[in-house]
C-alpha positions in Angstrom: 70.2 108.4 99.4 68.8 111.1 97.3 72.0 113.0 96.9 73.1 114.4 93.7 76.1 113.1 92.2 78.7 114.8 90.8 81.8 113.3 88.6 84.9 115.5 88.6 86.1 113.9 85.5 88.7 114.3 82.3 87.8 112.9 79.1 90.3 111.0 78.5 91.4 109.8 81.7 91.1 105.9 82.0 89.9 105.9 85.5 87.4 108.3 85.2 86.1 106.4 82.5 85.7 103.8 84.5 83.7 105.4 86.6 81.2 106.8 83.9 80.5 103.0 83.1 79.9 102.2 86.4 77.3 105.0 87.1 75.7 104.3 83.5 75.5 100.9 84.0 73.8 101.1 87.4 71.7 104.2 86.0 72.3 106.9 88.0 71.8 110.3 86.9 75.2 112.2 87.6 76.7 115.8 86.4 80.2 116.2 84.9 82.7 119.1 86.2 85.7 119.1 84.3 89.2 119.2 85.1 91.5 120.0 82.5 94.5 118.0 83.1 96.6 120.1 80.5 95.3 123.5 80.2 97.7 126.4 81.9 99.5 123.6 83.6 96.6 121.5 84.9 93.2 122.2 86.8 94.4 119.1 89.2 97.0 121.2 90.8 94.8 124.3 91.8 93.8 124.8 95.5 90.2 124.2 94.8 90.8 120.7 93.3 93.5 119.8 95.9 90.6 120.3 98.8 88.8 117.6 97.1 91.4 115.5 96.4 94.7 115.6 98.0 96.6 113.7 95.3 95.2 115.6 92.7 93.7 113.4 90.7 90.6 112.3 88.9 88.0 111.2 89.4 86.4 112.2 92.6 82.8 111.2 92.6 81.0 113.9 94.9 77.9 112.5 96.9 76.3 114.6 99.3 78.9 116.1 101.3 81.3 113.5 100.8 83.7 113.3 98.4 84.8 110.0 97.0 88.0 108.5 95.7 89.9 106.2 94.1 88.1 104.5 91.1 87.9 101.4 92.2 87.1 102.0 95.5 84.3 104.8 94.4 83.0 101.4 92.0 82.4 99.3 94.8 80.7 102.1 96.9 78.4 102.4 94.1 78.2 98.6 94.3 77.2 98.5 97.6 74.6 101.5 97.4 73.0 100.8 94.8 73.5 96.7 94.4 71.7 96.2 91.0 72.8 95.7 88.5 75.7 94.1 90.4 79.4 94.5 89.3 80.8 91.6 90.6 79.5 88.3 90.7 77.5 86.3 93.0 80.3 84.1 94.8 83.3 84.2 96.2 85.5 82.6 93.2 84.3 84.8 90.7 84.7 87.4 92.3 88.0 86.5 93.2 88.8 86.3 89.1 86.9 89.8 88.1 88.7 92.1 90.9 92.1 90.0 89.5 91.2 90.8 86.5 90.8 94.4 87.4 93.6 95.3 89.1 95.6 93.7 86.6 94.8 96.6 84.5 93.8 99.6 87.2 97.2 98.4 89.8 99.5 96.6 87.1 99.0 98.5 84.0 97.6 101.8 84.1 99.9 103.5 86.4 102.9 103.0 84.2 101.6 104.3 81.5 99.6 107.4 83.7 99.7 111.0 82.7 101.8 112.3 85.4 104.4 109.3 85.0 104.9 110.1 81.6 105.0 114.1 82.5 107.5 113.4 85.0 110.0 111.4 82.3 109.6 114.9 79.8 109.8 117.1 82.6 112.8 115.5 85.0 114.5 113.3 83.1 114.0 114.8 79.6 113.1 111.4 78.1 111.9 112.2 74.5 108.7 111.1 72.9 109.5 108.3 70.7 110.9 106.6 73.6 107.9 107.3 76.0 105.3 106.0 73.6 107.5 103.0 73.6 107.6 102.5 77.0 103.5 102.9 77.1 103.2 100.2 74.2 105.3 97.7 76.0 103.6 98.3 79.8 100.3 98.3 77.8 101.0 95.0 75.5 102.7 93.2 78.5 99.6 94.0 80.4 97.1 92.8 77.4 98.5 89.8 77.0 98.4 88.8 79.9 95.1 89.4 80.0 93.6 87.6 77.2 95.8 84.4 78.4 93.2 84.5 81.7 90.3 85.2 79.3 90.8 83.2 76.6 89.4 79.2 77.1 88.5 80.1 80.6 85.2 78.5 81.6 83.7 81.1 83.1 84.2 83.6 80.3 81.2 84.5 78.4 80.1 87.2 76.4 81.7 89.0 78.8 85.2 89.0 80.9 83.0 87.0 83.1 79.6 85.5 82.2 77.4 87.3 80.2 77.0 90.6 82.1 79.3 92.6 82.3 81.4 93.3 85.3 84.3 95.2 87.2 86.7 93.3 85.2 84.8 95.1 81.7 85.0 98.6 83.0 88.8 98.5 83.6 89.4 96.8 80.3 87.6 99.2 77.8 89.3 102.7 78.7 92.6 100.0 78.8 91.9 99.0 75.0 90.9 102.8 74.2 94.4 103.5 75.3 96.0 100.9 73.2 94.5 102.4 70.5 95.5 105.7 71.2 99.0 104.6 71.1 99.0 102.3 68.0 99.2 99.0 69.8 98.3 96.1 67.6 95.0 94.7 69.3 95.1 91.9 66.6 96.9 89.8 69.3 94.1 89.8 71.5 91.1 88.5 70.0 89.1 87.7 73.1 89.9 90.8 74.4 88.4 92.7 71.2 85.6 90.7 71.5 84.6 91.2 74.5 85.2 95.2 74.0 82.8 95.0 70.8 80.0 93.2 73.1 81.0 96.4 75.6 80.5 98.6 73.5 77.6 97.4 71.7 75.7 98.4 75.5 74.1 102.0 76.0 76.4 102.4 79.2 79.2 101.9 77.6 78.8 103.7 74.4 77.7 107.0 76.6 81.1 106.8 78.6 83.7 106.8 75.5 85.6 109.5 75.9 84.2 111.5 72.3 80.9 111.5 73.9 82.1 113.9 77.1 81.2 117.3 77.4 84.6 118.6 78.0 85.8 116.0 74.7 87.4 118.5 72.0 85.2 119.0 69.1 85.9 117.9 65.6 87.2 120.3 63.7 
């Protein structure tokens, strides 16, 4: 497949970071089209994005004619397509453990603590800031902990959450950490977890998909 991809991304949005990895590590040229998520209400909710994705949200990874969603499920297509470097290991059991590990943050953690949750506790219920951000730490720590309990003395962690490559389970846990950060969490708590972001980090892939490095990012001022 020859297609040209094309990532209808948000900077900051965890699972669209997620899928930046994904298409770094497995080298795949791609372009970026933004979608505001805040600007004059959000792009998400305009006509044009809703024919691409129903639910309006990012990202939707454009290939060909199709359009593809769901970041997990858009990982494994890539996966699948383009097998190497693979994202999940080579049998069954670890395997098992990585996509555990990865929906423990993409279908445990991050909806809780997803933009339009948090929009909809302002908007509807008029919760106030201080106690949103507090309910993002705990969903967040709760999460983290957890976490680092199935990485830490665990044979088959390595350098990475699994082995020494990194896998599914490494994608879904940087833009994770990035969001801990962003709200203050003490990471101190977790040092298996910040090691294993540092070695994640330390890789090309990674580094290009931090949020900063996106064309849409706002520029320091």
């Amino acid at each position: 497949m020859n297609d040209r991809l094309r990532l209808f991304s948000y900077w900051r949005s965890s699972a669209a970071y997620r899928v930046r990895i994904g298409l770094n590590l497995k080298g795949l040229p791609y372009d970026i089209a933004s979608v505001h998520l805040l600007r004059d209400g959000g792009d998400q909710h305009t006509p044009a994005f809703r024919a691409a994705n129903p639910q309006g949200l990012v990202p939707v990874l454009e290939h060909g004619q199709r359009n593809l969603r769901q970041s997990m499920a858009i990982l494994e297509y890539l996966d699948e397509v383009w097998p190497s470097p693979p994202l999940l290991p080579a049998t069954a059991r670890d395997r098992q453990r990585v996509r555990g590990l990865a929906q423990l943050i993409a279908c445990d953690v991050h909806p809780l603590n997803n933009l339009r949750v948090l929009q909809y506790f302002e908007r509807e219920w008029h919760v106030p800031q201080p106690e949103r951000d507090e309910w993002v730490r705990h969903w967040i720590g709760d999460g983290l902990a957890a976490f680092e309990s199935m990485l830490a003395d665990h044979p088959s962690t390595g350098e990475f959450c699994d082995g020494h490559a990194p896998t599914l389970a490494d994608i879904c846990l940087v833009p994770q950490v990035y969001n801990a950060r962003r709200f203050n969490i003490d990471l101190g708590k977790y040092p298996t977890i910040q090691r294993i972001e540092a070695a994640c980090l330390a890789l090309p892939a990674f580094d290009a998909a931090r949020p900063e490095m996106q064309p849409d990012a706002p520029q320091p001022t």
